[in-house]
C-alpha positions in Angstrom: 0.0 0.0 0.0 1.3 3.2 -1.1 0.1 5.4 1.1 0.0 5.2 4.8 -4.0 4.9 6.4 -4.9 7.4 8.7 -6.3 6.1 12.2 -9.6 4.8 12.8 -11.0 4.7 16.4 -11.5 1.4 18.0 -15.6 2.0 18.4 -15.1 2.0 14.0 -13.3 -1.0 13.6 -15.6 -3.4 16.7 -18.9 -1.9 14.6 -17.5 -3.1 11.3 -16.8 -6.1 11.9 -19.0 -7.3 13.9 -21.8 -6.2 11.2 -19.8 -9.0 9.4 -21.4 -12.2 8.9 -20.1 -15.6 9.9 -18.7 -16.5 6.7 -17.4 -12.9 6.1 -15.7 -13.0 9.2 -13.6 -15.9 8.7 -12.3 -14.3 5.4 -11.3 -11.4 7.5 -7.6 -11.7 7.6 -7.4 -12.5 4.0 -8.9 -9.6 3.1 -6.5 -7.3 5.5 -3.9 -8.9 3.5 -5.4 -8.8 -0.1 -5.7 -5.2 0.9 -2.2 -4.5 1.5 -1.4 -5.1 -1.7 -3.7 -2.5 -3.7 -2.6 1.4 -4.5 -3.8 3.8 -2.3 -3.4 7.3 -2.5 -4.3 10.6 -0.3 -6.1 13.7 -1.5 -6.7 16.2 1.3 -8.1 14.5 4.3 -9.1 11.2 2.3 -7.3 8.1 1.5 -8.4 6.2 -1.3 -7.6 2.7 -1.6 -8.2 1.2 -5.7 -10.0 -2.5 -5.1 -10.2 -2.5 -9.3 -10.2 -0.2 -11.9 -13.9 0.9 -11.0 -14.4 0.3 -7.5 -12.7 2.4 -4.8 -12.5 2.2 -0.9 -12.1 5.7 0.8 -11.2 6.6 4.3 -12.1 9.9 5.1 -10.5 11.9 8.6 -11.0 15.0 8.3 -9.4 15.9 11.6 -6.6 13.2 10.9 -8.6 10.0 12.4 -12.1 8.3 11.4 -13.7 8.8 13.9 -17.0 7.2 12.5 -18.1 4.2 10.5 -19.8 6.7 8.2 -16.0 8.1 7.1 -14.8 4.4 6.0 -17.0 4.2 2.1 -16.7 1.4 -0.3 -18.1 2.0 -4.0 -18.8 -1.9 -4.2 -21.9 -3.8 -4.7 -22.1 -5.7 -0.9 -21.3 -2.0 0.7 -22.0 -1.4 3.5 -22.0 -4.4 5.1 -18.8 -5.4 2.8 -15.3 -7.1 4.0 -13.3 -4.1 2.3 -14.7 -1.4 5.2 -14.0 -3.8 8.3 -10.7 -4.7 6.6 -9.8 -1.2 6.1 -10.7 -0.8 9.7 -8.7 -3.7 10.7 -5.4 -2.6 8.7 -5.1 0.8 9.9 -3.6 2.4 13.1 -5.5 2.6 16.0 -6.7 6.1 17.0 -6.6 7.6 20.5 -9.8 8.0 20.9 -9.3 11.0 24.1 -6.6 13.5 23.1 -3.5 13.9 26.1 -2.7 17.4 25.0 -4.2 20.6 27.3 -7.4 22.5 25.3 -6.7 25.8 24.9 -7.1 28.9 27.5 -7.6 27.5 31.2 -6.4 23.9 32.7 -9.1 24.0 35.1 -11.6 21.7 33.4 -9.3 18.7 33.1 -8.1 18.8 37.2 -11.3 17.0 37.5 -10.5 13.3 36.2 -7.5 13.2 38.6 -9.7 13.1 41.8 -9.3 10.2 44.1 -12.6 9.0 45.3 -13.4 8.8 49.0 -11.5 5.7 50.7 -14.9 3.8 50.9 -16.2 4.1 47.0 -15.9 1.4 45.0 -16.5 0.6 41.0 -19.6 1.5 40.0 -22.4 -1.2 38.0 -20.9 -0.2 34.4 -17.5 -0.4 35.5 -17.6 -4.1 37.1 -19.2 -5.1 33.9 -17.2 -3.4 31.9 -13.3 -4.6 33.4 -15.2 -8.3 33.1 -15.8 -8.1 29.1 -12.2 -6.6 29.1 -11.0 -9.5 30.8 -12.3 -11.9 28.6 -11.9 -10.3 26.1 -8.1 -10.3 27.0 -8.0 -13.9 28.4 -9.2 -14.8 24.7 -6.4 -13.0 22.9 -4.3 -14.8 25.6 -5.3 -18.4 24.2 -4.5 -17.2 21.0 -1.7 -15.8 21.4 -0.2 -13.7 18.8 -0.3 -16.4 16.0 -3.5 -17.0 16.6 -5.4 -13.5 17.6 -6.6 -12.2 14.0 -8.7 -9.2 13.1 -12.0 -10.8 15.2 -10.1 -11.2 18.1 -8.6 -7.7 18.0 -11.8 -5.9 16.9 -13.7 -7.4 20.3 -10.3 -6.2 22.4 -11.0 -2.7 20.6 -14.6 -3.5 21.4 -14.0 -3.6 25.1 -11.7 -1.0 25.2 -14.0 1.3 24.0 -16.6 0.2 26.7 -13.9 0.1 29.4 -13.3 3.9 28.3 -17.1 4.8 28.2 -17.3 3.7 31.9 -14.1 5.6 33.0 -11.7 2.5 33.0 -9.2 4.9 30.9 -6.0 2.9 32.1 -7.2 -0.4 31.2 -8.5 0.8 27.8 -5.3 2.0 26.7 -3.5 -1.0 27.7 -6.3 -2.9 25.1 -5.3 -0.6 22.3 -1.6 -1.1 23.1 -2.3 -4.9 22.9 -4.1 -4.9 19.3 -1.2 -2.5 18.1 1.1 -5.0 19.2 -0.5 -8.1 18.1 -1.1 -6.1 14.7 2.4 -5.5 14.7 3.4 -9.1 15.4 1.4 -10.7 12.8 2.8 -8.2 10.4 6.6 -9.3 10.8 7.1 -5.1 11.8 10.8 -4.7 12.5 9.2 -2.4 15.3 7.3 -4.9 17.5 8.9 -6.5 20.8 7.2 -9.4 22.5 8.1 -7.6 25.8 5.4 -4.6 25.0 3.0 -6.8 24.2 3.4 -9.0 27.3 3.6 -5.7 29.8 0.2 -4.6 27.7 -1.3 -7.8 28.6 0.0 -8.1 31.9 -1.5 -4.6 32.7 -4.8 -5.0 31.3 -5.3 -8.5 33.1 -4.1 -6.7 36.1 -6.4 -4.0 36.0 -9.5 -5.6 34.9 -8.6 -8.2 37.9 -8.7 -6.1 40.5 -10.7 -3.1 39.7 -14.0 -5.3 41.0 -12.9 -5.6 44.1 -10.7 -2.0 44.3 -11.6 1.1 46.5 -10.2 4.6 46.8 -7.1 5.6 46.0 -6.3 1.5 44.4 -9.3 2.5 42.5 -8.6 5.8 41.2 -4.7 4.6 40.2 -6.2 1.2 38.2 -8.9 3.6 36.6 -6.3 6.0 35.3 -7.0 10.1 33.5 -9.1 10.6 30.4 -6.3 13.1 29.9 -3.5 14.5 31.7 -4.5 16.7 34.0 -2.6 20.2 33.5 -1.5 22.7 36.4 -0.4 26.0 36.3 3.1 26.6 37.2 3.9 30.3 36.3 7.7 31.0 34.8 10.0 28.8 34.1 14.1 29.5 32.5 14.2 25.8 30.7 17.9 24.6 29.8 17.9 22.3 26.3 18.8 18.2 26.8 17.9 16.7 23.9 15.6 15.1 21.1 14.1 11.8 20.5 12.2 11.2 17.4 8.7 9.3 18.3 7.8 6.6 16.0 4.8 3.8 16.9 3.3 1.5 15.7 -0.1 2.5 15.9 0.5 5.3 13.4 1.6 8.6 15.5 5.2 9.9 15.0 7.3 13.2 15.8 9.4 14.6 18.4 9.9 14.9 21.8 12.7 17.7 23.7 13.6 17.2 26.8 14.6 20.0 28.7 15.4 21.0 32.8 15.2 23.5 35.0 17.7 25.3 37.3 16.6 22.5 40.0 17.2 19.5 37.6 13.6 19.0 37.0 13.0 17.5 33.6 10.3 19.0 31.4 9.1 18.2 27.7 8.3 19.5 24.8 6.4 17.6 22.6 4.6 17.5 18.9 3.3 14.1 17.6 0.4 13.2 15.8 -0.6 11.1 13.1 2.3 9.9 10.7 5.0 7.5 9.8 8.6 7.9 9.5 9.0 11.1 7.5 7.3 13.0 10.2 9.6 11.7 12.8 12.4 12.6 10.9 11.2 15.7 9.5 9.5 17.1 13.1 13.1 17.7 14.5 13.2 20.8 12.2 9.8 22.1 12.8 9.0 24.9 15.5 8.0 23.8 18.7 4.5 24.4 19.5 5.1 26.5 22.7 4.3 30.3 22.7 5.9 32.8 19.8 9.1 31.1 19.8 10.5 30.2 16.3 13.4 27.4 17.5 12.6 24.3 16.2 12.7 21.0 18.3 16.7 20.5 17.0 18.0 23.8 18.0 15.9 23.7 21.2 17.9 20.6 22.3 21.0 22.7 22.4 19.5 26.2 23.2 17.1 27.4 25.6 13.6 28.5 26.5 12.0 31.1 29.0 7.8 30.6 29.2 5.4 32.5 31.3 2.2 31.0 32.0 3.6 27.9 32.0 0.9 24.7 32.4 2.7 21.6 33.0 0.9 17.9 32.8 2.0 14.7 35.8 4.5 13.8 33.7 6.4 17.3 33.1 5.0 17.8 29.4 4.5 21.6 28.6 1.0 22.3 27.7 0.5 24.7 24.4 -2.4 26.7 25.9 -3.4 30.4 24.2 -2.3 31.8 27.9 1.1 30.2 27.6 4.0 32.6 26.3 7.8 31.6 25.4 11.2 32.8 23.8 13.9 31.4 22.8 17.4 31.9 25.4 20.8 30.5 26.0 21.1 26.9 26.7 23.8 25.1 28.7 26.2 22.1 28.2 26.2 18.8 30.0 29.4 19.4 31.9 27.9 23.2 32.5 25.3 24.0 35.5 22.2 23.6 35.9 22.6 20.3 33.4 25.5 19.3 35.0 23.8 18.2 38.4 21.9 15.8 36.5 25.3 13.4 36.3 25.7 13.8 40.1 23.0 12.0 41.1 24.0 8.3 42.0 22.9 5.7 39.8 21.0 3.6 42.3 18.8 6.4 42.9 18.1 7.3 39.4 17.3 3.0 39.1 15.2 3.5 42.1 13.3 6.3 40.7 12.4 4.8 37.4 11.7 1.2 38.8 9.4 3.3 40.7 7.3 4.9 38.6 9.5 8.5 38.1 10.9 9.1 34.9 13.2 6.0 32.9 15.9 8.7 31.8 19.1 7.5 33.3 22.3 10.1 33.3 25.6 8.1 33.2 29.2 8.7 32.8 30.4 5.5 30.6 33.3 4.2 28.9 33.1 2.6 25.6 34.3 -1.0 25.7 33.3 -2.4 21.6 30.0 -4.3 20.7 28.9 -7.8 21.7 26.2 -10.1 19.1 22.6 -10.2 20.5 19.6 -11.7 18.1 18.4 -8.5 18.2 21.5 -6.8 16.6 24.6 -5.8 17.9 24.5 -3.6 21.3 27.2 -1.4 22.3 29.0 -2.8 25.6 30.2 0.2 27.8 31.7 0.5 31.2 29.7 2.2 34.1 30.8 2.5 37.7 32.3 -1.2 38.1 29.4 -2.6 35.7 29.6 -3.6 31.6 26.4 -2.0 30.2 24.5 -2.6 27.3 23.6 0.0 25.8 20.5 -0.7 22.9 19.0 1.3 20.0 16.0 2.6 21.0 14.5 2.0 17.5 15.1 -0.1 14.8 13.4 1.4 11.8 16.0 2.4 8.7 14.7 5.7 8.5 16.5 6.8 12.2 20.0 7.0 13.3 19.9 5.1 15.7 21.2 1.3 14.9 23.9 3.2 12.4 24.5 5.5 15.3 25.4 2.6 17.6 27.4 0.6 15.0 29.5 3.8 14.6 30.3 4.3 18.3 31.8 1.4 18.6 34.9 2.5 16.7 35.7 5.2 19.7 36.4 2.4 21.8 38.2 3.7 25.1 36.6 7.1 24.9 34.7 8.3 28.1 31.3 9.9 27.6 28.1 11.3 29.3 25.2 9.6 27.6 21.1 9.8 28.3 20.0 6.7 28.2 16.0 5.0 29.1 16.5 2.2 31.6 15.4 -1.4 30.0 14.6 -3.2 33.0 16.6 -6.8 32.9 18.6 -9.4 34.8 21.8 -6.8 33.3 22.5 -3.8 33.2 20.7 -2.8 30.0 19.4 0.9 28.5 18.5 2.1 25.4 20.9 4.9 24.3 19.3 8.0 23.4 21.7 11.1 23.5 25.6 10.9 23.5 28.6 13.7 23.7 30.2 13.4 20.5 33.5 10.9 20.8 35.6 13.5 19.4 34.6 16.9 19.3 34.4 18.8 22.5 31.2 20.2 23.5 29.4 18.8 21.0 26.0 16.6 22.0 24.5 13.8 19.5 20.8 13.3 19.6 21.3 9.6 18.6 17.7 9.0 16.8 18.4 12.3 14.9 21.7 13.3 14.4 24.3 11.0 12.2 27.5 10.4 12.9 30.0 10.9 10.3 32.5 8.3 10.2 35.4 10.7 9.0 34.8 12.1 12.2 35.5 8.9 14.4 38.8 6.9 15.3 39.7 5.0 11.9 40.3 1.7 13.9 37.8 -1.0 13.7 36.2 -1.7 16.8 36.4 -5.7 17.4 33.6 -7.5 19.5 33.8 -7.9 22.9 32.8 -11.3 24.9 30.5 -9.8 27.4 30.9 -12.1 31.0 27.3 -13.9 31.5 25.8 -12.1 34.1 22.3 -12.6 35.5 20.3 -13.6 32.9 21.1 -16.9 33.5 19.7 -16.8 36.7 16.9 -19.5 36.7 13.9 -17.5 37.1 14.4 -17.0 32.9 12.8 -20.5 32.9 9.5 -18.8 34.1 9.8 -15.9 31.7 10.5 -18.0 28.8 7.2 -19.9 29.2 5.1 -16.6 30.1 6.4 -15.2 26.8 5.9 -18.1 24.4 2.4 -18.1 26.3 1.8 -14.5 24.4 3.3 -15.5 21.1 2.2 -19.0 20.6 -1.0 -19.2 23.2 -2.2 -21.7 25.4 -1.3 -24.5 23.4 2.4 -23.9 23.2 2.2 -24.7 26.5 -0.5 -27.5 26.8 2.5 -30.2 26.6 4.6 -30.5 29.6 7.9 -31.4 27.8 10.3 -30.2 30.4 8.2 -28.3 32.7 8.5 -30.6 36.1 12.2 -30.6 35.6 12.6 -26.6 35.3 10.3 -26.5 38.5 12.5 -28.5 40.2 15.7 -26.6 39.1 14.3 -23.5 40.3 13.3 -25.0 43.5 16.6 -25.9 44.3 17.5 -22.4 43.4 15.2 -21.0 46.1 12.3 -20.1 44.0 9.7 -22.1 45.4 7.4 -19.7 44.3 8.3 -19.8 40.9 8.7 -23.3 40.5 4.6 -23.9 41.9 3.6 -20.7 39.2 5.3 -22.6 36.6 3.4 -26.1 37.1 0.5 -24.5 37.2 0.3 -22.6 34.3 1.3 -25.9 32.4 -1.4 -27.3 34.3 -3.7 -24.7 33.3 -2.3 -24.9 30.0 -3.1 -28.7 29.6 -6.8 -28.5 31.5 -9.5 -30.2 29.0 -12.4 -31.4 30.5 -14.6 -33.8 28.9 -18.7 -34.2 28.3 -21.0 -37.1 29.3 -19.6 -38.6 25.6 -16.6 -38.6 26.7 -15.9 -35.2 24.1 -13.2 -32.9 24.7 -14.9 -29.7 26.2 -13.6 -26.3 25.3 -10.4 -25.2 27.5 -11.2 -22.5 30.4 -9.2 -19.2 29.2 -10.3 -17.7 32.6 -7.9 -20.0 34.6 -5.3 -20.1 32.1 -5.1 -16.2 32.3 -5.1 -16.3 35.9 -2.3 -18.5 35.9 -0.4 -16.9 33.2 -1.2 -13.4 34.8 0.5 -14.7 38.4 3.7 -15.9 36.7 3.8 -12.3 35.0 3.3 -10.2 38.0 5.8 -12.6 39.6 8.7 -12.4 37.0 8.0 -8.4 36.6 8.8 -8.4 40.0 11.8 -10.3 40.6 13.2 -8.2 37.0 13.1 -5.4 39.3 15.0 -7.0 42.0 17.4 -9.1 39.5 18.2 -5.1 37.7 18.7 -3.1 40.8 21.2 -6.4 41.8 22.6 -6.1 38.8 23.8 -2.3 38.6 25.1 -3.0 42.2 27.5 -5.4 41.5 
């Protein structure tokens, strides 16, 4: 497909479908895929997909998503109960549905959704119902697993996501629409997708829907989550440039994002993403931020600095772009320079603690180069870090950002001693994905490693030979339980409906002191391989609800001990 679809909402793509029949249904997926493979092209605010030479399909978003089945058209004979609309549906990003960015003028009429309700109050009717269809809903995908969840599975997630959202589950209903992006980006073969997002989307939105029956105050209001960020006012602020990132996702929203601090060391952002591909994340670096009257785009702002009145700033330390909110351009300051410099002087184990802990991932490190070492995911650079080897990651893999060449590149300054900004990946080793860098051999100079390219006449001419990293933690024995709740997600339940070696990997990590782990992993075999039978003596239909809640207690038990197996590993 030639050009890119813009997103529909999730209420769109559960209504087309399910006004599929039966038959229609199960020709679903073929018809995502048949789809793929016709010319589409954009004029204004539609997209129009050529089925023939006489029949088009348009996709119409006026305000950048479809927001209603009515903008999805097909000029064929079955329309509008045809498979080209739901496919169309099913092929395209998924659309926030609730916008994250401040309306304009006052912040006052979003403080609302962050209330905590009083200690005794519990989910409502619509909300009980509501986390139960998500739940299933989820527990279904589950069985699948990502071979197996196709366009009907996904369009009942989105189903329930939109429902879960309608009764002010927010949290849970983003998780959903993570999930389907995922699962969609799985069954795609996308360079993007990592099994690990779409485990933690699962994980989170069995969690939620799990508990939010039985939840009251403050539990409550944190497993219900914000509509939208809630903004506050917080007057004047003299902002010092970090860096950039380029956003890129797969459910169709690219851009930029600039992080900048205060004179205290308090990280703010600066952000502008919307609907796009790859050219937009490349191309947003050298567009003007959307803050105020100031002209700097997000690449000089990086370097430079930025002094707003009126400031509104959201949970998370994004600027809001209200009409009230003023800024100019003003000097910036370098890494080794103050303020920016006190950002390097915090200890690592507090900036680990802080980010396993819900603050901001951004970790600020001091690191020596040390060469590359061979992962299946591609090479990662190996560096050294207070008495630790770190790994040090691209934080994207798509061609069209620096990143992986960036990487590759560094590794050729072996030896040379750097600040970098990296975004803690929790693991049984120290591990980061490498965001921002001092250049290796120009002074003063910062590389914003999605968006910047390194030149290689401008590096050391030697060639930077492979290191054997040590085995560290990962082979710590609690990977046998991870292994099994991640092919769980790819393959489903029955990847893991055969015990093959299951009673002797309990056993192992019994001896190894994890009890705990050992019972989680028998039983989700056990729930795995559960097949009742009928008065004939016919297989009956697994139960998905048991299998999820086995699969979701050997996930909450391995995100835990991740935590404790990183913040042992950085100490070491």
């Amino acid at each position: 497909m030639g050009q890119e679809l813009p997103p529909v909402a999730p209420s769109v793509t559960a209504e087309l479908v399910a006004a599929l029949s039966p038959r229609l249904r199960k020709r679903l997926d073929a018809g995502i895929a048949k789809l793929a493979d016709r010319p589409a092209f954009r004029d204004g605010d539609t997209v129009r997909i050529a089925l023939d030479d006489d029949t088009d399909l348009e996709l119409h978003a006026p305000d950048g998503a479809v927001t209603g089945a009515d903008g999805i058209r097909c000029g064929c004979l079955l329309a509008p109960d045809c498979l080209h609309r739901a496919a169309a549906a099913s092929a395209a990003p998924v659309a926030e549905e609730t916008k994250s960015e401040e309306p304009e003028g006052s912040s006052q009429e979003t403080t609302a959704a962050a209330e905590v309700p009083a200690e005794p109050e519990s989910a409502d009717a619509e909300q009980v119902s509501a986390a139960l269809a998500l739940h299933a809903a989820a527990a279904a995908a589950l069985e699948a697993g990502a071979d197996g969840a196709g366009a009907v599975l996904q369009a009942e997630l989105l189903r329930a996501a939109h429902t879960a959202r309608l009764a002010g589950l927010h949290r849970a209903a983003a998780s959903a629409v993570s999930v389907v992006t995922a699962l969609r980006a799985a069954r795609a073969a996308d360079p993007t997708y990592r099994l690990a997002d779409l485990v933690d989307g699962l994980r989170d939105v069995l969690s939620v829907a799990h508990r939010v029956p039985h939840a009251i105050g403050a539990e409550l209001a944190a497993l219900r989550g914000t509509a939208r960020q809630p903004y506050r006012p917080d007057g004047s602020l003299r902002l010092y440039g970090l860096f950039s990132e380029p956003v890129l996702t797969a459910s169709g929203y690219a851009g930029a994002v600039t992080w900048t601090a205060d004179a205290r060391g308090e990280l703010y952002q600066v952000s502008d993403v919307a609907p796009g591909g790859a050219g937009r994340a490349v191309g947003a670096a050298d567009r003007a931020v959307r803050l105020g009257d100031t002209a700097l785009t997000h690449r000089e702002l990086s370097r430079a600095g930025l002094a707003v009145s009126g400031a509104t700033v959201s949970p998370t330390g994004r600027l809001g772009a209200g009409a009230g909110v003023r800024a100019v351009g003003a000097s910036g300051a370098g890494w080794r320079e103050e303020p920016l410099d006190r950002l390097w002087a915090v200890p690592v184990a507090e900036q680990l603690t802080r980010a396993l802990n819900g603050g901001h991932d951004l970790l600020f490190l001091e690191v020596t180069l040390l060469g590359t070492a061979a992962e299946a995911a591609g090479d990662c650079l190996l560096a050294g870090c207070g008495g630790v080897v770190l790994r040090l990651t691209a934080a994207h893999d798509h061609p069209a950002l620096a990143h992986r060449d960036n990487l590759r590149l560094l590794a050729a300054a072996r030896g040379a001693t750097l600040r970098v900004v990296s975004r803690l990946t929790p693991a049984p080793h120290p591990r980061a994905r490498l965001l921002a860098t001092e250049h290796p051999t120009q002074s003063g100079t910062r590389v914003d490693v999605g968006l910047d390219r390194l030149q290689r006449a401008d590096l050391p001419s030697a060639p930077a030979s492979p290191v054997q990293a040590a085995p560290g933690a990962e082979e710590a024995p609690v990977h046998l339980l991870r292994r099994r709740v991640q092919q769980a997600v790819s393959g489903g339940r029955r990847v893991l409906s055969f015990p093959g070696d299951a009673a002797a990997d309990a056993r192992r990590l019994s001896r190894s002191g994890l009890a705990t782990a050992g019972g989680l992993l028998e039983e989700l075999h056990a729930a795995a391989a559960e097949r009742s039978r009928d008065v004939f003596g016919r297989l009956l239909p697994a139960d998905p609800d048991r299998f999820a809640r086995a699969w979701l207690a050997a996930a909450r038990y391995t995100e835990e001990m991740d935590r404790a197996l990183c913040l042992a590993a950085w100490a070491e």
